[in-house]
N, CA, C and O atoms as CSV, one atom per row, in Angstrom:
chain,resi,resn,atom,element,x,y,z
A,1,UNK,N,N,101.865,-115.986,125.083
A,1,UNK,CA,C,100.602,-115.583,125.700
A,1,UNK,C,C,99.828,-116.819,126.148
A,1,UNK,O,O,99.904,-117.940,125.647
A,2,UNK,N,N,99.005,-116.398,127.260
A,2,UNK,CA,C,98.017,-117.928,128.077
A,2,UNK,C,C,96.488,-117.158,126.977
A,2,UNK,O,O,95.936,-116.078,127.190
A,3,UNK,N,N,96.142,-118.223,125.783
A,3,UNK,CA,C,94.833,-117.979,125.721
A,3,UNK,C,C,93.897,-119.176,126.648
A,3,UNK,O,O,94.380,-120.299,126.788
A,4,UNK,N,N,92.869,-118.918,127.109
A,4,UNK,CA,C,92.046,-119.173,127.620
A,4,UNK,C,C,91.192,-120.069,127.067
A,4,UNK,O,O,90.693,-120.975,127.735
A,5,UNK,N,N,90.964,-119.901,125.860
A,5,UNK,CA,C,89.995,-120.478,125.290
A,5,UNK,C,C,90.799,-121.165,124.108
A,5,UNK,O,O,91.480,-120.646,123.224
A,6,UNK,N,N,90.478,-122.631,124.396
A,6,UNK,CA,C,90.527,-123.538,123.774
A,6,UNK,C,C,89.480,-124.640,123.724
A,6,UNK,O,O,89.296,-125.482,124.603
A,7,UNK,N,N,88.713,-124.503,122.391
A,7,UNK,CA,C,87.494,-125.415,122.530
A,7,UNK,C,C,87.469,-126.270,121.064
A,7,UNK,O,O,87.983,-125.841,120.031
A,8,UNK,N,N,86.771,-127.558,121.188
A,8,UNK,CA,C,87.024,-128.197,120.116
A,8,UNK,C,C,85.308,-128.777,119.920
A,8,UNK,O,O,84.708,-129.305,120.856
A,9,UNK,N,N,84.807,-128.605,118.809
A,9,UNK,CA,C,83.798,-129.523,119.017
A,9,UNK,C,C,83.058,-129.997,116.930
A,9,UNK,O,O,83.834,-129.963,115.976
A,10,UNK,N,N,81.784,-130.304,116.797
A,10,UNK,CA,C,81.137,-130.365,115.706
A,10,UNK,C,C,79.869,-128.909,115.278
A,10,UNK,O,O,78.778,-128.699,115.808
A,11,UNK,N,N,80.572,-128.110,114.133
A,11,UNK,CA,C,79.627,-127.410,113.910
A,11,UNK,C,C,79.314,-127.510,112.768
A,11,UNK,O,O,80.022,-128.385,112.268
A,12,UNK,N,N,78.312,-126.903,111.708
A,12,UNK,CA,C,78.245,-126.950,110.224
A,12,UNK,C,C,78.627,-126.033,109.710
A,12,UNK,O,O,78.112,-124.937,109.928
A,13,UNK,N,N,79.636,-126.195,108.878
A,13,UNK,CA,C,79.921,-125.249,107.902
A,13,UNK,C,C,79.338,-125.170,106.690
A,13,UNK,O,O,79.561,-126.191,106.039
A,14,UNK,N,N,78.480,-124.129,105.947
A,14,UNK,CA,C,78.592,-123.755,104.323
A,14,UNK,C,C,79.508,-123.766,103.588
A,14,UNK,O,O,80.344,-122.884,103.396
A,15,UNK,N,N,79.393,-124.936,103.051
A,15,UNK,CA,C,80.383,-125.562,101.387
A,15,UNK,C,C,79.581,-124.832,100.219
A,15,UNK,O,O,80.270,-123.888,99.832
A,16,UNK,N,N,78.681,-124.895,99.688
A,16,UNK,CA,C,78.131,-124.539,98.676
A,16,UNK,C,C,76.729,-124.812,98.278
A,16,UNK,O,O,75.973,-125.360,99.080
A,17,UNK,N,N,76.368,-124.498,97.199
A,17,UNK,CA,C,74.497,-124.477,96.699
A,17,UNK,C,C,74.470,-126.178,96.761
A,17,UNK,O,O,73.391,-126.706,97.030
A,18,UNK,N,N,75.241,-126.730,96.600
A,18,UNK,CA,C,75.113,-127.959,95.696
A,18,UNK,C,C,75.307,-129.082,97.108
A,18,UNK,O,O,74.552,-130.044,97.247
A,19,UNK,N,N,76.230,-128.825,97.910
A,19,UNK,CA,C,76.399,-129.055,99.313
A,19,UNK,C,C,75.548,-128.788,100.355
A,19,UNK,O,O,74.871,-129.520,101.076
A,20,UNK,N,N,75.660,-127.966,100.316
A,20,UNK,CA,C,75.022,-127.119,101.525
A,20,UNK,C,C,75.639,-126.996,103.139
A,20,UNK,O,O,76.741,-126.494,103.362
A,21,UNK,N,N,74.845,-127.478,104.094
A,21,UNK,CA,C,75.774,-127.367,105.005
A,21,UNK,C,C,76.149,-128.781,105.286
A,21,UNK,O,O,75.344,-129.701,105.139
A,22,UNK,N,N,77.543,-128.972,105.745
A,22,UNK,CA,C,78.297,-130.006,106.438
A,22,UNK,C,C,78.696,-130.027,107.675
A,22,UNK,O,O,78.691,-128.988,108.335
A,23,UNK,N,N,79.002,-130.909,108.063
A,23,UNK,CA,C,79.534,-131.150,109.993
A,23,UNK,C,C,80.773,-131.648,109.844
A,23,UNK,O,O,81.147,-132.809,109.679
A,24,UNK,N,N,81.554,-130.318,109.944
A,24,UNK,CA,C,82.767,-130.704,110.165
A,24,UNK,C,C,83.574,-130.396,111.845
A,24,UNK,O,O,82.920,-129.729,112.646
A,25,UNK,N,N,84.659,-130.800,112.172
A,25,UNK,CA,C,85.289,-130.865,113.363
A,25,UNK,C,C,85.892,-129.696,113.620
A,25,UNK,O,O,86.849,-129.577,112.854
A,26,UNK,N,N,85.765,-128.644,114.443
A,26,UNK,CA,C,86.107,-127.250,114.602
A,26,UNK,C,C,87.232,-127.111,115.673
A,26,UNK,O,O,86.683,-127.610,116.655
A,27,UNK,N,N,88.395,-126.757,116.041
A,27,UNK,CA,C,89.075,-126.526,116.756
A,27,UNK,C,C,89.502,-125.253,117.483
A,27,UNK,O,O,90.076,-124.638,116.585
A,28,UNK,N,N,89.537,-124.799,118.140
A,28,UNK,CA,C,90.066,-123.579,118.874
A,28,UNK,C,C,90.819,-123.697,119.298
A,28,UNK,O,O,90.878,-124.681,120.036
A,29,UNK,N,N,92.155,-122.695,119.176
A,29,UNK,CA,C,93.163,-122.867,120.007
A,29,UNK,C,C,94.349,-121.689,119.641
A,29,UNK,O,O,94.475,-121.239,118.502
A,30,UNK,N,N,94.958,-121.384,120.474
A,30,UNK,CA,C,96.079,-120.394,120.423
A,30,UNK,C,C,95.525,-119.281,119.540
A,30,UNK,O,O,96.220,-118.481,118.913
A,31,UNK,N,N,94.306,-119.319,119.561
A,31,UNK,CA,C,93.995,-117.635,118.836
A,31,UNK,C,C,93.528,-118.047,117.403
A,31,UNK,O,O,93.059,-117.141,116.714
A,32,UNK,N,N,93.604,-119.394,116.832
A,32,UNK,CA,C,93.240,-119.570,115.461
A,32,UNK,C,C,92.098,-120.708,115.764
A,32,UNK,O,O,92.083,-121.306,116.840
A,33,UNK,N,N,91.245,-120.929,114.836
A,33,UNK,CA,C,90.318,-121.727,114.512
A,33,UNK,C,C,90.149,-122.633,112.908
A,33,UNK,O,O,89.840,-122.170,111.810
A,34,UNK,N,N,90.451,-123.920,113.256
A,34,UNK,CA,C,91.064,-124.697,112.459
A,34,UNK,C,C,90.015,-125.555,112.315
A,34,UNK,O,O,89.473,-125.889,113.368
A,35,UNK,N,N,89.429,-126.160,110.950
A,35,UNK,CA,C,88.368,-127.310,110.511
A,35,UNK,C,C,88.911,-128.441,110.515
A,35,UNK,O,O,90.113,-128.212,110.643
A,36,UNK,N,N,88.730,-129.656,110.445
A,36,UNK,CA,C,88.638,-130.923,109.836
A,36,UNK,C,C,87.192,-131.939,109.473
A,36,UNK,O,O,86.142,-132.022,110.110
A,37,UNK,N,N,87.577,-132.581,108.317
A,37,UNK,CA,C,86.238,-133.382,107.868
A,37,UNK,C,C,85.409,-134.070,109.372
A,37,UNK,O,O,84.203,-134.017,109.616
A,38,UNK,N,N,86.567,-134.733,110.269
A,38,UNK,CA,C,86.111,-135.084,111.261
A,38,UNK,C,C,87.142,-134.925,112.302
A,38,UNK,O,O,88.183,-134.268,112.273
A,39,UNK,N,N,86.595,-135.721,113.304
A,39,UNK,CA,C,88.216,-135.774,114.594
A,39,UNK,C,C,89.242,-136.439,114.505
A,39,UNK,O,O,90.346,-136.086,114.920
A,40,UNK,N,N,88.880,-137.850,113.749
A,40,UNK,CA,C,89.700,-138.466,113.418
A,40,UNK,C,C,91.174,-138.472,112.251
A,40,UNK,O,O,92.083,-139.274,112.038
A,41,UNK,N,N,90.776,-137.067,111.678
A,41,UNK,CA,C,91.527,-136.626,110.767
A,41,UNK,C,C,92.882,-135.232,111.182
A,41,UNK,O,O,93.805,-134.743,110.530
A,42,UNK,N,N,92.342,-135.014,112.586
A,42,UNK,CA,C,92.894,-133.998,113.007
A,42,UNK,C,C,94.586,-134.224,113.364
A,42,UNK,O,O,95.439,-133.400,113.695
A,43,UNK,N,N,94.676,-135.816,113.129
A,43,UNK,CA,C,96.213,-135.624,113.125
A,43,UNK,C,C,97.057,-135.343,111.308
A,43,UNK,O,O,98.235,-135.196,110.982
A,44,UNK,N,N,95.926,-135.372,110.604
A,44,UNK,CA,C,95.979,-135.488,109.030
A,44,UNK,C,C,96.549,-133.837,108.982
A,44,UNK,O,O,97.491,-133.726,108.196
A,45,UNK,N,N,96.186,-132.636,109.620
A,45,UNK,CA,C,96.277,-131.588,109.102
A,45,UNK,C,C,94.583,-130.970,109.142
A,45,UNK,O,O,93.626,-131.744,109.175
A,46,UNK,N,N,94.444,-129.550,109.131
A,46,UNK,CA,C,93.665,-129.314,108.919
A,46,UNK,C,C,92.817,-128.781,107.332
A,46,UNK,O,O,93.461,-128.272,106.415
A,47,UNK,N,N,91.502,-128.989,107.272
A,47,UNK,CA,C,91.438,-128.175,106.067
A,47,UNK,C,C,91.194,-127.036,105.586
A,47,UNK,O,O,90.769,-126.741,104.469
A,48,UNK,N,N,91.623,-126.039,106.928
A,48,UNK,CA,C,91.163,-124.677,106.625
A,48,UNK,C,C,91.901,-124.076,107.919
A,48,UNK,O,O,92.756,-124.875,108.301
A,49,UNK,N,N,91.842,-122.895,108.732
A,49,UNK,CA,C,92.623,-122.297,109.364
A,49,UNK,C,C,91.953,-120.410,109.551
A,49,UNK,O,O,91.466,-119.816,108.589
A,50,UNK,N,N,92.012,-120.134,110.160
A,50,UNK,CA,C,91.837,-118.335,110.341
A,50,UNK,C,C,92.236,-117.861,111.566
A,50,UNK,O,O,91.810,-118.404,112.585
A,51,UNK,N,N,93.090,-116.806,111.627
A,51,UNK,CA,C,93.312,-116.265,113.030
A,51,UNK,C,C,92.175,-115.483,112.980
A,51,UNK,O,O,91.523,-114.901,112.113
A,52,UNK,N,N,92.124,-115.715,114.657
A,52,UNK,CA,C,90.510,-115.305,115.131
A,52,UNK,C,C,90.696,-113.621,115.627
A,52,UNK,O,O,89.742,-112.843,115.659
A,53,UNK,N,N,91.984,-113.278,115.965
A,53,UNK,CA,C,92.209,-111.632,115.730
A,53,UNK,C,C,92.359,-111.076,114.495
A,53,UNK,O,O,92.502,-109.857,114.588
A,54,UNK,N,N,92.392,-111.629,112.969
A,54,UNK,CA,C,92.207,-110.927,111.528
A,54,UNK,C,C,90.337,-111.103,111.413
A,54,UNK,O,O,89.868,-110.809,110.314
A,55,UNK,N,N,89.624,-111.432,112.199
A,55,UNK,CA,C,88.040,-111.708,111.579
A,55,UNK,C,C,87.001,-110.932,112.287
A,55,UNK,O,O,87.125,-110.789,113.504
A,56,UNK,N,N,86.003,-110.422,111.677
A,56,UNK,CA,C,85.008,-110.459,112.656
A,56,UNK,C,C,84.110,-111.447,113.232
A,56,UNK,O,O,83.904,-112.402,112.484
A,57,UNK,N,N,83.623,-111.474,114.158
A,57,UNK,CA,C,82.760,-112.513,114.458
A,57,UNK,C,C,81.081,-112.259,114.630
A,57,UNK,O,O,80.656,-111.564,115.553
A,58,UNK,N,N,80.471,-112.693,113.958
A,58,UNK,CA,C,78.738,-111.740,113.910
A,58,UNK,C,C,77.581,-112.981,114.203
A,58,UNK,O,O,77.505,-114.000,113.516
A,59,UNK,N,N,76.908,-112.741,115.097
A,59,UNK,CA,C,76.064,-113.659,115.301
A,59,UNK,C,C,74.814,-112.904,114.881
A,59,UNK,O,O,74.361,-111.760,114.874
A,60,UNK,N,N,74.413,-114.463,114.447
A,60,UNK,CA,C,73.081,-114.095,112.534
A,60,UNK,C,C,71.941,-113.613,113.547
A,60,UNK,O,O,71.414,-114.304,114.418
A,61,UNK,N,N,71.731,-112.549,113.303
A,61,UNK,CA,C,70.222,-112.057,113.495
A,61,UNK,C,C,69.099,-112.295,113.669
A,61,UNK,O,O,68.306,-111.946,114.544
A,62,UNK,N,N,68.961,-113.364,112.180
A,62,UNK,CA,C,67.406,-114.132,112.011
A,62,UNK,C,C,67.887,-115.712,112.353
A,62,UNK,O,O,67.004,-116.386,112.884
A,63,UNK,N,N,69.237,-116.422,112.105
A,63,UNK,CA,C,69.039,-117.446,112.443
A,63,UNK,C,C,70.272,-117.201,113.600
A,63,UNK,O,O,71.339,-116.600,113.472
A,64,UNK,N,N,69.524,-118.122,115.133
A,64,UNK,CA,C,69.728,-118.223,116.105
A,64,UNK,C,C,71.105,-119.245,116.449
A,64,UNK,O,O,71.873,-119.257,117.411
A,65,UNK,N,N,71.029,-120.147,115.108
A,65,UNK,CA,C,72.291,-121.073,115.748
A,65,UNK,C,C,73.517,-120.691,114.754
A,65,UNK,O,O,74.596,-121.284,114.736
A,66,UNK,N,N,73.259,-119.905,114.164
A,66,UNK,CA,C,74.390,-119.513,113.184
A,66,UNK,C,C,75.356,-118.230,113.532
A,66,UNK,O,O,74.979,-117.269,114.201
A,67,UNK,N,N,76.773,-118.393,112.916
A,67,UNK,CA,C,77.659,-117.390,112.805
A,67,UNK,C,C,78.266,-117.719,111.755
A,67,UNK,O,O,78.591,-118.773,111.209
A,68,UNK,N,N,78.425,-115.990,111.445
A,68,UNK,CA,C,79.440,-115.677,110.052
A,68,UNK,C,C,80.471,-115.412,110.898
A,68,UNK,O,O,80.455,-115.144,112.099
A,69,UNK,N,N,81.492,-115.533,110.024
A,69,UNK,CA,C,83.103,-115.504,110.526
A,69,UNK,C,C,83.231,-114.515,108.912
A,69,UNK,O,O,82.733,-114.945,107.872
A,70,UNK,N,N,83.860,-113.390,108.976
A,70,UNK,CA,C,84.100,-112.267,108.227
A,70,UNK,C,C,86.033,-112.423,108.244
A,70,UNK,O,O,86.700,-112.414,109.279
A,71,UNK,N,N,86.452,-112.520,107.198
A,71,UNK,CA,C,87.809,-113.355,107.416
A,71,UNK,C,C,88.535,-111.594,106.315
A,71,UNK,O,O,87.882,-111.169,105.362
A,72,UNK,N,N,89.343,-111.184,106.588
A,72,UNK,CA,C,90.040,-109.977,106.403
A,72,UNK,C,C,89.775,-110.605,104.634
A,72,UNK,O,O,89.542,-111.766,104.299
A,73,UNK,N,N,89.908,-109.433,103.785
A,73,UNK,CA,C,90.028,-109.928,102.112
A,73,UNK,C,C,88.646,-110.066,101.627
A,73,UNK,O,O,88.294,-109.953,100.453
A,74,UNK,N,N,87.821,-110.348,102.740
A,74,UNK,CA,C,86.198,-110.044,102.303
A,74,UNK,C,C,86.041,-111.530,102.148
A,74,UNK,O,O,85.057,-111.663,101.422
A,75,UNK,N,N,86.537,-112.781,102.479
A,75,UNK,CA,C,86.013,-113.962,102.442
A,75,UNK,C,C,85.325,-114.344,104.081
A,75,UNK,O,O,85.551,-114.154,105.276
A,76,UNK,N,N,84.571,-114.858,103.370
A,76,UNK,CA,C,83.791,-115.501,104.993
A,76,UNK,C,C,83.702,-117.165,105.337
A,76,UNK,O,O,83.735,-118.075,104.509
A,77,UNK,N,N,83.625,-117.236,106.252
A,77,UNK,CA,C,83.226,-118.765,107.262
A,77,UNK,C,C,81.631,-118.324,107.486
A,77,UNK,O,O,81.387,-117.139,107.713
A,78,UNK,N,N,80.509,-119.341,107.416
A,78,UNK,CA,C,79.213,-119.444,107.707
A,78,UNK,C,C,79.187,-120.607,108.582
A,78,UNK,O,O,79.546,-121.744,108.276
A,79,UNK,N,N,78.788,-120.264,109.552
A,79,UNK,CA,C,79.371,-121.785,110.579
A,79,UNK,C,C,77.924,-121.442,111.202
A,79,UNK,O,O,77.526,-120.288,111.362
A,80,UNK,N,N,77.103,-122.734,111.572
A,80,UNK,CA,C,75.950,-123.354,112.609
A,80,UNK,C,C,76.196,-124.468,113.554
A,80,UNK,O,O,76.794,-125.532,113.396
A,81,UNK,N,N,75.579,-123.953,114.590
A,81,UNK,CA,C,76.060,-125.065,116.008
A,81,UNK,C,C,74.120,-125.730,115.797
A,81,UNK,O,O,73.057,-125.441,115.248
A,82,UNK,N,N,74.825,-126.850,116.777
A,82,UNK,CA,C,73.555,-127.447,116.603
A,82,UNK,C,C,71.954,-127.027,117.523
A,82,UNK,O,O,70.820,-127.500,117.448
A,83,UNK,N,N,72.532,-125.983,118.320
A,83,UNK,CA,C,71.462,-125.401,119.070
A,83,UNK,C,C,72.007,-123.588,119.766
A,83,UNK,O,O,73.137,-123.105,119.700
A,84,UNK,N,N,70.823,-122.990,120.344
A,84,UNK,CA,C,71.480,-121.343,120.449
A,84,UNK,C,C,72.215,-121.708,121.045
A,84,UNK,O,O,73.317,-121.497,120.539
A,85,UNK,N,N,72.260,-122.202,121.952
A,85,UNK,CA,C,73.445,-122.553,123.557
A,85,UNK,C,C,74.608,-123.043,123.407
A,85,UNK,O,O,75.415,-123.079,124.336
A,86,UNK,N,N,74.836,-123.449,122.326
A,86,UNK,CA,C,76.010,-123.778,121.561
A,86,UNK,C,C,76.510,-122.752,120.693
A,86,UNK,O,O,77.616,-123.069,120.255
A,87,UNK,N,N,76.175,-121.833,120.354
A,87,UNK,CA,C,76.125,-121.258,119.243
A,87,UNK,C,C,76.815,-120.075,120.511
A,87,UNK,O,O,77.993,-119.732,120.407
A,88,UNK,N,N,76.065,-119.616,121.493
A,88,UNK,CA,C,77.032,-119.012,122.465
A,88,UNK,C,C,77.800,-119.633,123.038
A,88,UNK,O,O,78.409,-118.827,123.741
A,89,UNK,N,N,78.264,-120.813,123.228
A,89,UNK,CA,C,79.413,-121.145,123.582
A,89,UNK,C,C,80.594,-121.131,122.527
A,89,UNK,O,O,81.749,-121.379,122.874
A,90,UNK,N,N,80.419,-120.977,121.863
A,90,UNK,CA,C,81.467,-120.606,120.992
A,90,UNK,C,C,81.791,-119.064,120.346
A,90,UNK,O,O,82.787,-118.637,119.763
A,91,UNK,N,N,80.921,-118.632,120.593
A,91,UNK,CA,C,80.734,-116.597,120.548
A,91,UNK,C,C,81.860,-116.293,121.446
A,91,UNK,O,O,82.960,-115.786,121.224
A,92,UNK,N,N,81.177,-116.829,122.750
A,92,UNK,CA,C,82.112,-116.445,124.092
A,92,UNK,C,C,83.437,-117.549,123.423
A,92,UNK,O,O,83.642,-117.974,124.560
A,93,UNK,N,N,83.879,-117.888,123.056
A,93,UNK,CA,C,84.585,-119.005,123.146
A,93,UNK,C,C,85.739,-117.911,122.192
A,93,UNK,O,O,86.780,-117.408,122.614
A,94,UNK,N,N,85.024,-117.755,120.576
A,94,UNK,CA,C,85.607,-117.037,119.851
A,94,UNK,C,C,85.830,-115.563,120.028
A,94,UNK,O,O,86.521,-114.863,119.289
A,95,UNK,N,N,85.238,-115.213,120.977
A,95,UNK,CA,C,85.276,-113.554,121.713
A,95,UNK,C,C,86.413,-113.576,122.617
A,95,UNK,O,O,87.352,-112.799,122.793
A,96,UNK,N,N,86.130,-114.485,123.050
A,96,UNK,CA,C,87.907,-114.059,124.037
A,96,UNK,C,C,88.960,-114.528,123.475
A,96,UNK,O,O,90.061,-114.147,123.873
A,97,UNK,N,N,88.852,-115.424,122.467
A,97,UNK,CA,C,90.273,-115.431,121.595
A,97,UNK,C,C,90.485,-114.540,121.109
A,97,UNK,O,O,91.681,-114.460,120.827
A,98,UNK,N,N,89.556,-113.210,120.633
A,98,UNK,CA,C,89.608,-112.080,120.079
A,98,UNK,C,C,90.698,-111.274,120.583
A,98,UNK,O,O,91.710,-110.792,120.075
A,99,UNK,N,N,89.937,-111.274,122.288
A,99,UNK,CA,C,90.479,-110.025,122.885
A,99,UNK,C,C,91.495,-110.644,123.535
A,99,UNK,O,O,91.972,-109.895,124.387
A,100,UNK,N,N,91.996,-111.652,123.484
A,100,UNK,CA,C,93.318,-112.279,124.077
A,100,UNK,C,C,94.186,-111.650,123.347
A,100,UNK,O,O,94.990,-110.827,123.784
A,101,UNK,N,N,94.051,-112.075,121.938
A,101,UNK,CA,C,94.753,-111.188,120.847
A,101,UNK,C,C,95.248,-110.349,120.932
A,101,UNK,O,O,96.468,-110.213,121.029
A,102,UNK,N,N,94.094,-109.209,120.913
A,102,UNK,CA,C,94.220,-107.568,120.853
A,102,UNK,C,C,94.833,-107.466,122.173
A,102,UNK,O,O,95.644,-106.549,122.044
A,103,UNK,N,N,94.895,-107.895,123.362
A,103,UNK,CA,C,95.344,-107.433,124.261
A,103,UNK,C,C,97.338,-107.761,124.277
A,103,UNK,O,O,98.183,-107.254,125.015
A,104,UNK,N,N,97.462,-108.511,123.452
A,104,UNK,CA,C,98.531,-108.682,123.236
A,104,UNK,C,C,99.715,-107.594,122.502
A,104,UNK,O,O,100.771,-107.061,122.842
A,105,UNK,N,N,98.732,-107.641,121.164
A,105,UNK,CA,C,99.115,-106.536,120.075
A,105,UNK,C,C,99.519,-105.108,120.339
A,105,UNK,O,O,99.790,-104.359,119.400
């Protein structure tokens, strides 16, 4: 399949109470969405992974630069871009990897 959307950039992810949020290196590509600590690590492997047709994708209500990523099993991704306009570029970004998917399936 030709997906369309392949985007790579810096968003924050939720690590924990004690953490909080971090800026890690986000990848898009072939239908999955893959983390690293940074860019420079991206030939290291990644540290996380989700196909973007097993998730939902929900953009937060009250906060404007944020998305939950709803990952099948009831675990989630809490991911923030650094502004709204970013935050839709990656909606649209992660929306048509969706339906690239499903249109496949």
């Amino acid at each position: 399949a030709y997906y369309l959307s392949t985007m790579e950039g810096s968003l924050y992810k939720w690590t924990n109470y004690y953490s909080g949020w971090q800026s890690r290196w986000f990848i898009l590509d072939n239908g999955v969405l893959s983390y690293y600590l940074s860019p420079e690590e991206v030939t290291q492997g990644s540290r996380g992974s989700v196909k973007v047709a097993s998730c939902n994708i929900i953009a937060h209500h009250k906060d404007q630069k944020r998305i939950d990523v709803v990952i099948k099993g009831g675990r989630y991704m809490y991911l923030r871009a650094s502004s709204p306009s970013e935050r839709q570029k990656w909606l649209v970004g992660l929306g048509s990897a969706k339906q690239d998917s499903t249109m496949e399936s």
